[in-house]
PDB file as gemmi writes it, atoms N, CA and C in Angstrom:
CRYST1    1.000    1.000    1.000  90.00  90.00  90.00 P 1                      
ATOM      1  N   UNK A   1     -12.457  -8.738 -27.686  1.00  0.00           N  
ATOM      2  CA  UNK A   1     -11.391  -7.771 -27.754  1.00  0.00           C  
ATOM      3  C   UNK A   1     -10.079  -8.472 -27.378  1.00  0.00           C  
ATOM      4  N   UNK A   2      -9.062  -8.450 -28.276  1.00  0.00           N  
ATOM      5  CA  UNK A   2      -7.978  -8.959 -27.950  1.00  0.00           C  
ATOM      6  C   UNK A   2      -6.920  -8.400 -27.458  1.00  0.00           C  
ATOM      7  N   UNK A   3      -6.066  -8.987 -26.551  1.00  0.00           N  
ATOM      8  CA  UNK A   3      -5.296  -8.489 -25.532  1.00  0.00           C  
ATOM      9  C   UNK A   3      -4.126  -7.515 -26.402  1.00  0.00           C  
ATOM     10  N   UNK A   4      -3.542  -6.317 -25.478  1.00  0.00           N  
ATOM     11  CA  UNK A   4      -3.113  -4.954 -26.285  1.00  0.00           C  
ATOM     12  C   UNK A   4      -2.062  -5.347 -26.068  1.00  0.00           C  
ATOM     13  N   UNK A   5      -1.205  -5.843 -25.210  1.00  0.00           N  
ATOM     14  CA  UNK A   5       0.531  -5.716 -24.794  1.00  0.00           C  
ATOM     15  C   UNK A   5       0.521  -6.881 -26.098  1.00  0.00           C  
ATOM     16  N   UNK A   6       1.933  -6.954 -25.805  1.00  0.00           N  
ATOM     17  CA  UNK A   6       2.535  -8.119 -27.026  1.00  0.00           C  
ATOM     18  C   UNK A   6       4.149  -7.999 -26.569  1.00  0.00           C  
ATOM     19  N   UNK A   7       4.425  -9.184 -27.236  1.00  0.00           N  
ATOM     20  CA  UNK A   7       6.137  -9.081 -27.051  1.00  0.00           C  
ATOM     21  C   UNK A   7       6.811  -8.066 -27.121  1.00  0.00           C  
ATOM     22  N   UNK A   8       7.733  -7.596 -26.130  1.00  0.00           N  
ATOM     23  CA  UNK A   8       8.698  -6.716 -27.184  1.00  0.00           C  
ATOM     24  C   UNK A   8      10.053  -7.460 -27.523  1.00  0.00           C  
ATOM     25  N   UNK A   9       9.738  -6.782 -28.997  1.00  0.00           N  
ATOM     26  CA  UNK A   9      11.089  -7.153 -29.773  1.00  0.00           C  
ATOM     27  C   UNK A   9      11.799  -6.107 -30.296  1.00  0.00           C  
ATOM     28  N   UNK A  10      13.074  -6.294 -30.727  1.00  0.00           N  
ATOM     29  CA  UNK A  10      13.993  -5.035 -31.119  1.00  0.00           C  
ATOM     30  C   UNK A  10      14.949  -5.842 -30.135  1.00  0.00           C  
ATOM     31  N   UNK A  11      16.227  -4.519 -30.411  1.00  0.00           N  
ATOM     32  CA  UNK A  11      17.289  -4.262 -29.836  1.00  0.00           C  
ATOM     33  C   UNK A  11      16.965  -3.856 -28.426  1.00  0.00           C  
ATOM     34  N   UNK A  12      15.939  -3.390 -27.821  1.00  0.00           N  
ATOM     35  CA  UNK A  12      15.359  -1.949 -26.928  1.00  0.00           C  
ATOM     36  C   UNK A  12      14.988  -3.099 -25.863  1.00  0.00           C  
ATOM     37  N   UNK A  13      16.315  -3.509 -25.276  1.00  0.00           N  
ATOM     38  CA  UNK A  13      15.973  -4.750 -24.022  1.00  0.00           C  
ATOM     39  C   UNK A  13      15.693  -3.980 -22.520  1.00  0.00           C  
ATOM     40  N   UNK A  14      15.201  -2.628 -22.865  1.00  0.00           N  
ATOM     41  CA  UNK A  14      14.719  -2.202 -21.480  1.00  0.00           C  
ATOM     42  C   UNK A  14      13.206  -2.396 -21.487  1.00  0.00           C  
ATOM     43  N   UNK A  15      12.551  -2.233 -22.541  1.00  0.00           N  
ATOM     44  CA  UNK A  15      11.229  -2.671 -22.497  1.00  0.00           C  
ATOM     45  C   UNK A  15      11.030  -4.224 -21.435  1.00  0.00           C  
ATOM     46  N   UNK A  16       9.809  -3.962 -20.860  1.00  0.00           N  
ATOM     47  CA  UNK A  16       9.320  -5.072 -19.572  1.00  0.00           C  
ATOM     48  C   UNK A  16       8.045  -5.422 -20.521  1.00  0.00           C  
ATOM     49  N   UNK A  17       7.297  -4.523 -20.876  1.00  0.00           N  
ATOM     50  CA  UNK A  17       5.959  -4.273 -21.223  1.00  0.00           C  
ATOM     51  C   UNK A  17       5.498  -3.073 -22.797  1.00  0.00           C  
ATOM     52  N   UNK A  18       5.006  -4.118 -23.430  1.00  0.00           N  
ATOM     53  CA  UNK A  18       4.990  -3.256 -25.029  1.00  0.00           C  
ATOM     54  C   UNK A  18       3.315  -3.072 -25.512  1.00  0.00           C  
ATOM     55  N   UNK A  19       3.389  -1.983 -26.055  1.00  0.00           N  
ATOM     56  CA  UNK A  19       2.012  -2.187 -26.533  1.00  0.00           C  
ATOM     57  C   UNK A  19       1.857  -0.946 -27.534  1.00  0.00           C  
ATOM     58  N   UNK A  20       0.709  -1.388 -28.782  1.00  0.00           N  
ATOM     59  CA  UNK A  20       0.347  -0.189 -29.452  1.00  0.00           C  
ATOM     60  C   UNK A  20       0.174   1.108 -28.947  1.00  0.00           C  
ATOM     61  N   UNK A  21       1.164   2.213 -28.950  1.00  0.00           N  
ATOM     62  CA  UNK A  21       0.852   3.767 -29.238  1.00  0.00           C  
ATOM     63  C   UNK A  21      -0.636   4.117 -28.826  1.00  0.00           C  
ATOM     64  N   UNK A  22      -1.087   5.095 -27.818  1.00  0.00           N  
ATOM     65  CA  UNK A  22      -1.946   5.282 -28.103  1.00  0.00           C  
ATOM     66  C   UNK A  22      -3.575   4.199 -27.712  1.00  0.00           C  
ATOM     67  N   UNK A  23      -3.384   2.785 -27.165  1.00  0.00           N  
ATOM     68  CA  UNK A  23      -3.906   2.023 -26.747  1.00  0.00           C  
ATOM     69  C   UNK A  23      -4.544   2.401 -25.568  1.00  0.00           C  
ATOM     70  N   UNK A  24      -5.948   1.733 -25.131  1.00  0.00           N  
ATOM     71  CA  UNK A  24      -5.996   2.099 -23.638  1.00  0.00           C  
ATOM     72  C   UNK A  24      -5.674   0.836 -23.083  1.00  0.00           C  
ATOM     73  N   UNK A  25      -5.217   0.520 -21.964  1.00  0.00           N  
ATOM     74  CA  UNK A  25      -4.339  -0.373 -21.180  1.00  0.00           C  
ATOM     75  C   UNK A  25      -5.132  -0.434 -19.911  1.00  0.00           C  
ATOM     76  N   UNK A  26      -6.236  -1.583 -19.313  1.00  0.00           N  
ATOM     77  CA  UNK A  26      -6.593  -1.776 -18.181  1.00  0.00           C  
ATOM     78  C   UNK A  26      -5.550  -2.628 -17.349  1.00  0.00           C  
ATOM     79  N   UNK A  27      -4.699  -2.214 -16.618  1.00  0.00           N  
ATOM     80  CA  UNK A  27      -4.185  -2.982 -15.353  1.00  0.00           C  
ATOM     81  C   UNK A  27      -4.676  -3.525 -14.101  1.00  0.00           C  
ATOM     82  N   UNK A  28      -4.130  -4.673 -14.165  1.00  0.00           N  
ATOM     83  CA  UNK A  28      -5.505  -5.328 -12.994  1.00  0.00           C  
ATOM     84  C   UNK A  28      -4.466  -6.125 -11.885  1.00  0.00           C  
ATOM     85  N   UNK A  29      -4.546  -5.412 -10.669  1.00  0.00           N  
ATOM     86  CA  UNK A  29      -3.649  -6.781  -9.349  1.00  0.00           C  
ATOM     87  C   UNK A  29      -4.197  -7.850  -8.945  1.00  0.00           C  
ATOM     88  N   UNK A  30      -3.822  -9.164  -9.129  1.00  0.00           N  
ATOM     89  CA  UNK A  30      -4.750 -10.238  -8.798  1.00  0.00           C  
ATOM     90  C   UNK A  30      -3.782 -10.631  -7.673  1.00  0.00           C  
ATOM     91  N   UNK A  31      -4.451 -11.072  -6.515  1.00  0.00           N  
ATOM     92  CA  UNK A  31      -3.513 -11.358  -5.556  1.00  0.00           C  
ATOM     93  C   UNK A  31      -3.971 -13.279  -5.262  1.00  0.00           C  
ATOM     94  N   UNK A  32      -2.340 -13.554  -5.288  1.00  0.00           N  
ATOM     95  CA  UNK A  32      -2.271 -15.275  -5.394  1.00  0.00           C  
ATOM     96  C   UNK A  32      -1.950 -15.380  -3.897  1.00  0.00           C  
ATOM     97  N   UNK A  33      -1.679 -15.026  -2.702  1.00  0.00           N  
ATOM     98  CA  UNK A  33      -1.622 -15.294  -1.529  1.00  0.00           C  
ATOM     99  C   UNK A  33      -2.186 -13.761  -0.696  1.00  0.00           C  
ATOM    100  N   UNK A  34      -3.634 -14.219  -0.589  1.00  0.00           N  
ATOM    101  CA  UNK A  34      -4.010 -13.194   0.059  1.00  0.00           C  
ATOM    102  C   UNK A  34      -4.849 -11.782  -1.349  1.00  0.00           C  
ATOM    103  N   UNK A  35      -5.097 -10.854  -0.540  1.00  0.00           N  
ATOM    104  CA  UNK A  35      -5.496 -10.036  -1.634  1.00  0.00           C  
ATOM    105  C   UNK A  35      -4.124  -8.787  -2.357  1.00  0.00           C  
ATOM    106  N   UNK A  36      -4.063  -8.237  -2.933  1.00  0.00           N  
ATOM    107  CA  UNK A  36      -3.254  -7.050  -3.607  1.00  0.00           C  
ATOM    108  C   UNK A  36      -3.998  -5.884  -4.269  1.00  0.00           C  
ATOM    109  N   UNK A  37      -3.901  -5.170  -3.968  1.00  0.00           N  
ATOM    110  CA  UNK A  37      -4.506  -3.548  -4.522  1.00  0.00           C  
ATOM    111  C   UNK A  37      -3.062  -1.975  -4.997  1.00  0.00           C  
ATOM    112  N   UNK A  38      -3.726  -1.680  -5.956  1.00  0.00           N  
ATOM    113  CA  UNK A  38      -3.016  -0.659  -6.593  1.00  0.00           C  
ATOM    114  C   UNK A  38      -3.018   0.644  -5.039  1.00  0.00           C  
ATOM    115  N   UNK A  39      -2.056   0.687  -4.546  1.00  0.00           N  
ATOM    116  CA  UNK A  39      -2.186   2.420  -3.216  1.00  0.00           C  
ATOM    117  C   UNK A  39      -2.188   2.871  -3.633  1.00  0.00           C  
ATOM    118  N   UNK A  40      -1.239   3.391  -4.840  1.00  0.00           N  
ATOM    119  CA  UNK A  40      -0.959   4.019  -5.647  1.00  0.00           C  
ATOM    120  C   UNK A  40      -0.511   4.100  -7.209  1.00  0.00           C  
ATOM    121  N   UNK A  41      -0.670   4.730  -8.119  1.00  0.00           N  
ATOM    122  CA  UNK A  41      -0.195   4.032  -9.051  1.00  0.00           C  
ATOM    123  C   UNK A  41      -0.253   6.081  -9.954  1.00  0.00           C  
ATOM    124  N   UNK A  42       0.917   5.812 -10.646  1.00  0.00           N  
ATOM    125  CA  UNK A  42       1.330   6.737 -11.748  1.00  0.00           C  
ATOM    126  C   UNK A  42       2.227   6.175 -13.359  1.00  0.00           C  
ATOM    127  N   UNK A  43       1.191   6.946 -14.301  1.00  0.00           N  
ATOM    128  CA  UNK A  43       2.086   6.395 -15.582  1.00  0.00           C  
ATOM    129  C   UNK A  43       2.421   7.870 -16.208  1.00  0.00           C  
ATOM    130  N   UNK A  44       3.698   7.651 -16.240  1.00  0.00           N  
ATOM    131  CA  UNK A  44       4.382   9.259 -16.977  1.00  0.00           C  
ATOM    132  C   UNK A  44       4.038  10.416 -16.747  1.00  0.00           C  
ATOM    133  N   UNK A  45       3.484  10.645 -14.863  1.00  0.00           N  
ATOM    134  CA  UNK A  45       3.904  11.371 -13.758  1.00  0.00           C  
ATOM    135  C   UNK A  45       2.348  11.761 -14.040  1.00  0.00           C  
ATOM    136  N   UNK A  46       1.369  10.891 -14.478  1.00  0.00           N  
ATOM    137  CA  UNK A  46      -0.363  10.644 -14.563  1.00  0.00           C  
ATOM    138  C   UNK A  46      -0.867   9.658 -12.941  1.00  0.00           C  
ATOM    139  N   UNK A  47      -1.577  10.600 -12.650  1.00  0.00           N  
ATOM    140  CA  UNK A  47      -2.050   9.663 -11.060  1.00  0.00           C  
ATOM    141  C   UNK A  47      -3.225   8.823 -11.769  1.00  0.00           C  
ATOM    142  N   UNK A  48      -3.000   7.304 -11.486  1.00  0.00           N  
ATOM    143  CA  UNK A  48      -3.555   7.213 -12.128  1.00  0.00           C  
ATOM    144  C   UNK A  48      -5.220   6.533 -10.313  1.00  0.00           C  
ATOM    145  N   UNK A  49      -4.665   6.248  -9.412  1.00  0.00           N  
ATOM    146  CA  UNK A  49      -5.600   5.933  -8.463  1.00  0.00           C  
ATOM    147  C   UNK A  49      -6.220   7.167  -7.871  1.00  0.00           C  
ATOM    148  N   UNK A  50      -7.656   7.366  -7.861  1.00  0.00           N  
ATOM    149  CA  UNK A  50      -8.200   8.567  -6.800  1.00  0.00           C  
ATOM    150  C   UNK A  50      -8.898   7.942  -5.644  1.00  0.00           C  
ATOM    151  N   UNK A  51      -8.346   8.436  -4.071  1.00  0.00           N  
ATOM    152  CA  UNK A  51      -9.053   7.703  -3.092  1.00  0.00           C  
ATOM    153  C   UNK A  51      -8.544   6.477  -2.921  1.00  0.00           C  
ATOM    154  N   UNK A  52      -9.719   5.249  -2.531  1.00  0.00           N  
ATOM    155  CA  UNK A  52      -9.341   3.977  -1.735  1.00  0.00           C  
ATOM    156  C   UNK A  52      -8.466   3.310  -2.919  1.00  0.00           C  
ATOM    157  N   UNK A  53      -7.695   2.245  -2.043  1.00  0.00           N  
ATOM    158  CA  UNK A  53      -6.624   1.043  -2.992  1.00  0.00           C  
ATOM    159  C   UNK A  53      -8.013   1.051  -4.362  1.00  0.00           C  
ATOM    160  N   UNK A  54      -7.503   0.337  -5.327  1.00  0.00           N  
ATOM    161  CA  UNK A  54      -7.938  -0.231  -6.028  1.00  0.00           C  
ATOM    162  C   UNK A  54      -7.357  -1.286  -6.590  1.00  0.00           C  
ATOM    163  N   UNK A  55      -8.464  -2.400  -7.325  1.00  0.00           N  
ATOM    164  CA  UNK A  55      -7.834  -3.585  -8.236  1.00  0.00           C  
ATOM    165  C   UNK A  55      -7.409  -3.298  -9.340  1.00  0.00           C  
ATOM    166  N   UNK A  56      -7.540  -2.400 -10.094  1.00  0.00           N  
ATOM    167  CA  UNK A  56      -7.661  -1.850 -11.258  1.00  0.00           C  
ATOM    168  C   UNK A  56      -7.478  -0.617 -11.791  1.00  0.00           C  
ATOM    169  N   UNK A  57      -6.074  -0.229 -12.446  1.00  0.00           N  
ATOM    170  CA  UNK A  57      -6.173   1.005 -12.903  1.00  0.00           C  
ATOM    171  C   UNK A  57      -5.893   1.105 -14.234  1.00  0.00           C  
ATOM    172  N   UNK A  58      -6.498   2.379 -15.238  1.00  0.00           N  
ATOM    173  CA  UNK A  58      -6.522   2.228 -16.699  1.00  0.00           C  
ATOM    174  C   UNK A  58      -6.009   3.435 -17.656  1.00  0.00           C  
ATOM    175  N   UNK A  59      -5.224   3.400 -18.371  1.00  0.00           N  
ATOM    176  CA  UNK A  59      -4.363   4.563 -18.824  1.00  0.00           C  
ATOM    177  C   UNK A  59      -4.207   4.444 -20.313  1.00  0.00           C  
ATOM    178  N   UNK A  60      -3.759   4.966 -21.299  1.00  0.00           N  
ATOM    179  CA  UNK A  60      -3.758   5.259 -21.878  1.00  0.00           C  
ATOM    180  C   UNK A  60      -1.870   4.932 -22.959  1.00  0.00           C  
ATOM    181  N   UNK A  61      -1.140   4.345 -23.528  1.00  0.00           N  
ATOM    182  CA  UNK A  61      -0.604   4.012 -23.986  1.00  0.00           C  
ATOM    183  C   UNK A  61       1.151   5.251 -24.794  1.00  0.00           C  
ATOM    184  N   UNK A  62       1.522   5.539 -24.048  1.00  0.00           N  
ATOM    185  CA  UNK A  62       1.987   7.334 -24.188  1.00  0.00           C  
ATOM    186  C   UNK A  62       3.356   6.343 -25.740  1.00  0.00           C  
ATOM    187  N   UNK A  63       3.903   6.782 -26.466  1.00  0.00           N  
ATOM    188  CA  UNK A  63       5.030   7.026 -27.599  1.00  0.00           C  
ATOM    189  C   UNK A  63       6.099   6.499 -26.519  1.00  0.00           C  
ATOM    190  N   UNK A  64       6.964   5.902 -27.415  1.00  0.00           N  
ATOM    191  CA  UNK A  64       8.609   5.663 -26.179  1.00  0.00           C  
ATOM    192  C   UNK A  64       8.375   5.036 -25.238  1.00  0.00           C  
ATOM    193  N   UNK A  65       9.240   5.345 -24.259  1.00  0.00           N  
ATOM    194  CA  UNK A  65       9.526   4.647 -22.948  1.00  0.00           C  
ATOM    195  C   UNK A  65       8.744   5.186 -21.907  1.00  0.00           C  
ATOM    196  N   UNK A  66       7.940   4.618 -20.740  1.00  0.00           N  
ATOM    197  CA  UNK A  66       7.432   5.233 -19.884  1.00  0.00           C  
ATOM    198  C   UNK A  66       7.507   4.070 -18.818  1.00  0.00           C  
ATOM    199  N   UNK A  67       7.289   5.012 -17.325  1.00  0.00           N  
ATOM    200  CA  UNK A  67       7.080   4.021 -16.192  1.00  0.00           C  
ATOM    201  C   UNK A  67       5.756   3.840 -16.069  1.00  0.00           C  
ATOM    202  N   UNK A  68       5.415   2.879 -15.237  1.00  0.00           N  
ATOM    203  CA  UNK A  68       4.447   2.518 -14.655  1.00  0.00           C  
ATOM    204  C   UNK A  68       4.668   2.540 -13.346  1.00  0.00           C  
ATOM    205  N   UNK A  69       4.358   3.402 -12.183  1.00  0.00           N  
ATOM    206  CA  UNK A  69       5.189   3.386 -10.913  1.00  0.00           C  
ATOM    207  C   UNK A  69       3.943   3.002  -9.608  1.00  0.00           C  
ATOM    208  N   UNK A  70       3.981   1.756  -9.257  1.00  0.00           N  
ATOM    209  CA  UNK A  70       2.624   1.734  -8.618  1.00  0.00           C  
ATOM    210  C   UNK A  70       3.212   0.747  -7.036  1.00  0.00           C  
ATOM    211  N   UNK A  71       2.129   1.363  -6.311  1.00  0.00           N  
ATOM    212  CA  UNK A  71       2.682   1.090  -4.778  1.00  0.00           C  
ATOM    213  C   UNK A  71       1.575  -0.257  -4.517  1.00  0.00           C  
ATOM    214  N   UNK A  72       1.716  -0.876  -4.383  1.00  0.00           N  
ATOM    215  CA  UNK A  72       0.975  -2.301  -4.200  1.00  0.00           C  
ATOM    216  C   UNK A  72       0.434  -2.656  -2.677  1.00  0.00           C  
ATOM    217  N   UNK A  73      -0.696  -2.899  -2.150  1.00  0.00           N  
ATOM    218  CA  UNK A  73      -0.411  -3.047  -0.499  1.00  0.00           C  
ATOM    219  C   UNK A  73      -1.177  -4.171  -0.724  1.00  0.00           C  
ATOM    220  N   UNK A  74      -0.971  -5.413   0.205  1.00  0.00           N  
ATOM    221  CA  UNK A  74      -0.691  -6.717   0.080  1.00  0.00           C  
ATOM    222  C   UNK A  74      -1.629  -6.867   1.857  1.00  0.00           C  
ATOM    223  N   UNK A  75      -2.863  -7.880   1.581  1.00  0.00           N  
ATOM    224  CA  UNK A  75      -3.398  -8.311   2.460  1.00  0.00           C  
ATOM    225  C   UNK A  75      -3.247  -9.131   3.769  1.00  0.00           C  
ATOM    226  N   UNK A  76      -1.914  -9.676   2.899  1.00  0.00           N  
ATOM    227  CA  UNK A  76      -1.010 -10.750   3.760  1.00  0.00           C  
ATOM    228  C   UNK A  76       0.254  -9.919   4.335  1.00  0.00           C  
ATOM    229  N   UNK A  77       0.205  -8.398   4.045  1.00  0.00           N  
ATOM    230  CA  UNK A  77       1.709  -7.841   4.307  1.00  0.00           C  
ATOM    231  C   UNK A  77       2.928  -8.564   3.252  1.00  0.00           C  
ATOM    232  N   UNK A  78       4.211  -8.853   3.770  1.00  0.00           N  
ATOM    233  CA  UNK A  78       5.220  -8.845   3.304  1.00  0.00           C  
ATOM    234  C   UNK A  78       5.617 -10.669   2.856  1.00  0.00           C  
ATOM    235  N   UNK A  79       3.958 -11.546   3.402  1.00  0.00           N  
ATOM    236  CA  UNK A  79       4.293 -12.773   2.947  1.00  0.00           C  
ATOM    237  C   UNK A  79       3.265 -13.071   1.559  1.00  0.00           C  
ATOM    238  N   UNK A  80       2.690 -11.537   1.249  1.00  0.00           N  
ATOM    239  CA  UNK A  80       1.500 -11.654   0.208  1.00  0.00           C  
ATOM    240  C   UNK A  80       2.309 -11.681  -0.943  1.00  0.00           C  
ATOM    241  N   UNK A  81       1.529 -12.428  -2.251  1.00  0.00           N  
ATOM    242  CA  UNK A  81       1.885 -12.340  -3.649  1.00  0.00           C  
ATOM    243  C   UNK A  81       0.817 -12.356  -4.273  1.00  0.00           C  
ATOM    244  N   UNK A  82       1.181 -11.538  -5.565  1.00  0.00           N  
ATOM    245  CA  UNK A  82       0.289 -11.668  -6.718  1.00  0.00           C  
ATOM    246  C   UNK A  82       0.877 -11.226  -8.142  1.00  0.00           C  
ATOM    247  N   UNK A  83      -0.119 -10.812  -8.832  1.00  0.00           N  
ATOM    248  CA  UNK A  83       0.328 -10.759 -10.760  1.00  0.00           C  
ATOM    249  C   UNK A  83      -0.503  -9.367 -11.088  1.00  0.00           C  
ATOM    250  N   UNK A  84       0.627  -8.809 -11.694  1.00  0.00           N  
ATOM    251  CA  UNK A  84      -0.018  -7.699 -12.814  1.00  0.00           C  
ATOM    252  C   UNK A  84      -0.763  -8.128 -13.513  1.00  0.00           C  
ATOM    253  N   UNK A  85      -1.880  -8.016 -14.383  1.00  0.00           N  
ATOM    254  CA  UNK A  85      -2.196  -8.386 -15.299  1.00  0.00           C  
ATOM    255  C   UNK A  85      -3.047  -7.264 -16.338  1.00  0.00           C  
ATOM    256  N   UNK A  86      -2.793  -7.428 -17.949  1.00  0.00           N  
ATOM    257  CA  UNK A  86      -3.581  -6.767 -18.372  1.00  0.00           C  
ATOM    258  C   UNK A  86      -5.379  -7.607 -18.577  1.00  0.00           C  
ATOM    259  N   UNK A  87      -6.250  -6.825 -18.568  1.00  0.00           N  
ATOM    260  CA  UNK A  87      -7.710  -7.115 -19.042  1.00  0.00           C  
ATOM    261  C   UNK A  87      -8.229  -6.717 -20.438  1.00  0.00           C  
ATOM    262  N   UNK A  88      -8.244  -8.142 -20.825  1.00  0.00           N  
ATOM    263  CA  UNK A  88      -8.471  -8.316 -21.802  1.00  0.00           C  
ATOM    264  C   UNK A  88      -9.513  -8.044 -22.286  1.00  0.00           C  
ATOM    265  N   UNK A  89     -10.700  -8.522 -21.828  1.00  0.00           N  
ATOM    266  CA  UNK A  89     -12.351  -9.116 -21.746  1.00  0.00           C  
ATOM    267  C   UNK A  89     -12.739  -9.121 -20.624  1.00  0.00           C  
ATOM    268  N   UNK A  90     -13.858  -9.267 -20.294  1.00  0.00           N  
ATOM    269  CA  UNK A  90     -14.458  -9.038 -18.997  1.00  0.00           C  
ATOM    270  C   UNK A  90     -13.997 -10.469 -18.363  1.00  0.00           C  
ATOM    271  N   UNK A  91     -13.832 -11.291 -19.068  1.00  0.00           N  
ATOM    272  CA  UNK A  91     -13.527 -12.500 -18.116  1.00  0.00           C  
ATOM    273  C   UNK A  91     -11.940 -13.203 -18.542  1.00  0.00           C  
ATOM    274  N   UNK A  92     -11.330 -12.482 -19.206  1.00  0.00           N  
ATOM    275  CA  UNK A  92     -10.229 -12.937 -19.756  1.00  0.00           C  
ATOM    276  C   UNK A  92      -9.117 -11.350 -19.081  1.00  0.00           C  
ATOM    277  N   UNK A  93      -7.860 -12.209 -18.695  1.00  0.00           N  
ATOM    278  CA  UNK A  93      -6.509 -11.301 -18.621  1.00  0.00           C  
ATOM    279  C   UNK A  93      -5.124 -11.910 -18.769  1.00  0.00           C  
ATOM    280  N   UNK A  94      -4.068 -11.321 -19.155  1.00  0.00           N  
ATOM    281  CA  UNK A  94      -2.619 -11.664 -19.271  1.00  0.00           C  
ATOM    282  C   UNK A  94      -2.053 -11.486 -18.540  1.00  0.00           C  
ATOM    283  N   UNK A  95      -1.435 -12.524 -17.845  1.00  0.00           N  
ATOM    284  CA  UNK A  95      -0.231 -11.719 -16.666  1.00  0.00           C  
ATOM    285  C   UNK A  95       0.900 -11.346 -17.336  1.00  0.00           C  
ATOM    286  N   UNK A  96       1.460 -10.367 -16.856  1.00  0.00           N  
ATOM    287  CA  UNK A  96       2.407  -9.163 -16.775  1.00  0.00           C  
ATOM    288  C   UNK A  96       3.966  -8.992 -16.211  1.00  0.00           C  
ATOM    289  N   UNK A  97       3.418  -9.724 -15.085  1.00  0.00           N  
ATOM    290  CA  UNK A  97       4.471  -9.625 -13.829  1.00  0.00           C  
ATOM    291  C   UNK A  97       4.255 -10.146 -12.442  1.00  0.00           C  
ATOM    292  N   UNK A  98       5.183 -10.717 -11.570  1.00  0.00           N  
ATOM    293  CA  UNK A  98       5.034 -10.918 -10.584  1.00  0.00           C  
ATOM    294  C   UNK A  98       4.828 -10.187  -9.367  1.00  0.00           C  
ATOM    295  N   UNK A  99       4.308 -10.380  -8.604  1.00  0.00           N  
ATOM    296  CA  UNK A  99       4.209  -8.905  -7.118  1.00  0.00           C  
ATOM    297  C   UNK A  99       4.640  -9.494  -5.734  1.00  0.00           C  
ATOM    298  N   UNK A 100       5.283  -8.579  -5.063  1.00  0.00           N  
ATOM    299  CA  UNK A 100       5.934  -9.609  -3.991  1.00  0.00           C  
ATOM    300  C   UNK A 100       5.523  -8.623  -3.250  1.00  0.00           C  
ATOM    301  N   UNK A 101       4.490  -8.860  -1.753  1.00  0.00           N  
ATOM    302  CA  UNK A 101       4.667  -8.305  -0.269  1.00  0.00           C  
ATOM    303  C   UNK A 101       5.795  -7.289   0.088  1.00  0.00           C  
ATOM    304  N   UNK A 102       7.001  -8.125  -0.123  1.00  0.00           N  
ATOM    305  CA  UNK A 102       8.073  -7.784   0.488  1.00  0.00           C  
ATOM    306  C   UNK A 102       8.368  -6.603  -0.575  1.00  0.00           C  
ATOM    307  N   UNK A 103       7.834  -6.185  -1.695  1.00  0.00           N  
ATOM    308  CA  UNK A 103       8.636  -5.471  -2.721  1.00  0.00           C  
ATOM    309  C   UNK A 103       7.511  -4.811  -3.137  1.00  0.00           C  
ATOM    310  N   UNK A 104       6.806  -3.709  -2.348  1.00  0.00           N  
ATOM    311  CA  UNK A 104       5.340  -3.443  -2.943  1.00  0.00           C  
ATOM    312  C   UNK A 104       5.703  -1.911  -3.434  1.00  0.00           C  
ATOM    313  N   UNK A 105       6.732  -1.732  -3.761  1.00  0.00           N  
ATOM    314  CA  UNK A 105       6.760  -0.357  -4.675  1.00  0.00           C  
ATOM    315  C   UNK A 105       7.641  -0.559  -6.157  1.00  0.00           C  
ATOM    316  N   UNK A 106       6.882  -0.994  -7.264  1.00  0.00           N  
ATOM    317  CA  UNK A 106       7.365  -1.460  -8.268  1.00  0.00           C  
ATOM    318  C   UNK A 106       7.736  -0.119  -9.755  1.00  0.00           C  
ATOM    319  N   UNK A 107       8.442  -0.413 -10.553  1.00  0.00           N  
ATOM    320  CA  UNK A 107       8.425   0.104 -11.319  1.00  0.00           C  
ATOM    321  C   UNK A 107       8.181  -0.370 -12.908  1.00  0.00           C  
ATOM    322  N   UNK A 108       7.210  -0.366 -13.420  1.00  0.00           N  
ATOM    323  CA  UNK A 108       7.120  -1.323 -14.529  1.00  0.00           C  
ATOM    324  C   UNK A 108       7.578  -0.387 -15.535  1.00  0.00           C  
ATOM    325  N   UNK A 109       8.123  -1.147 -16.680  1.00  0.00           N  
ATOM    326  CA  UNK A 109       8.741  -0.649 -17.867  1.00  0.00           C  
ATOM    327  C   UNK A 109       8.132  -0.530 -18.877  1.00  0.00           C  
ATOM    328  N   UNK A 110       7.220   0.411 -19.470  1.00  0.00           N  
ATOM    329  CA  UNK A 110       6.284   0.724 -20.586  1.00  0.00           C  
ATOM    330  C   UNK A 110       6.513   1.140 -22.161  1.00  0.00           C  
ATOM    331  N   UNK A 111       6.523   0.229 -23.044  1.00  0.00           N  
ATOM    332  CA  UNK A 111       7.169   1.068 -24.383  1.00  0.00           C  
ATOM    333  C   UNK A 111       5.805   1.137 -25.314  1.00  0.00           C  
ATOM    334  N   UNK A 112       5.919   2.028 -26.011  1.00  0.00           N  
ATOM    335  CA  UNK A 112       5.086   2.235 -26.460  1.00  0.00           C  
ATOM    336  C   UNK A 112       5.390   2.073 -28.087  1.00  0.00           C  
ATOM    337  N   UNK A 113       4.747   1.378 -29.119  1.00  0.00           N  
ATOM    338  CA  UNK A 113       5.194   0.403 -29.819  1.00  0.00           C  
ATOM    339  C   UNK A 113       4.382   1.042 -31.279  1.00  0.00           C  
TER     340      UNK A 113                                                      
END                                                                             
């Protein structure tokens, strides 16, 4: 299965993150200093975590512009880092984005393509 995001191109330089309409989209926190987990996470006011952190949350691909609004909590605290990434394959993923300790309430930029 090959990976769903893709470039965005156009004029539409608010896009962060593009992907087919309608796609399902696994998001995954990999943490590069220390561990990283989703606290929270909402896409186009969709919860998308129930209960404990998780590594992984999976949604669904909405038309237009949407957030991705997810609270990150960091093993290392405020000296932890890690990467968004989408999941590709069970053993394959794309990073996304960077994650910083210090900056664990992010807003990712979702277009829907």
């Amino acid at each position: 299965m090959p990976c769903k995001t893709q470039a965005c191109s156009g004029t539409d330089s608010w896009c962060q993150i593009c992907a087919p309409t309608g796609s399902s989209i696994t998001f995954v926190a990999i943490g590069t200093v220390g561990e990283v987990l989703f606290a929270s996470a909402r896409y186009d006011g969709q919860e998308l975590v129930a209960g404990a952190p998780v590594a992984e949350v999976m949604t669904t691909v909405k038309p237009d512009r949407s957030f991705l609004t997810a609270a990150y909590v960091f093993s290392n605290g405020p000296a932890g880092r890690g990467e968004l990434h989408e999941r590709c394959t069970t053993s394959k993923t794309k990073k996304l984005d960077d994650l910083r300790g210090d900056d664990g309430l992010r807003r990712h930029k979702i277009c829907g393509v």
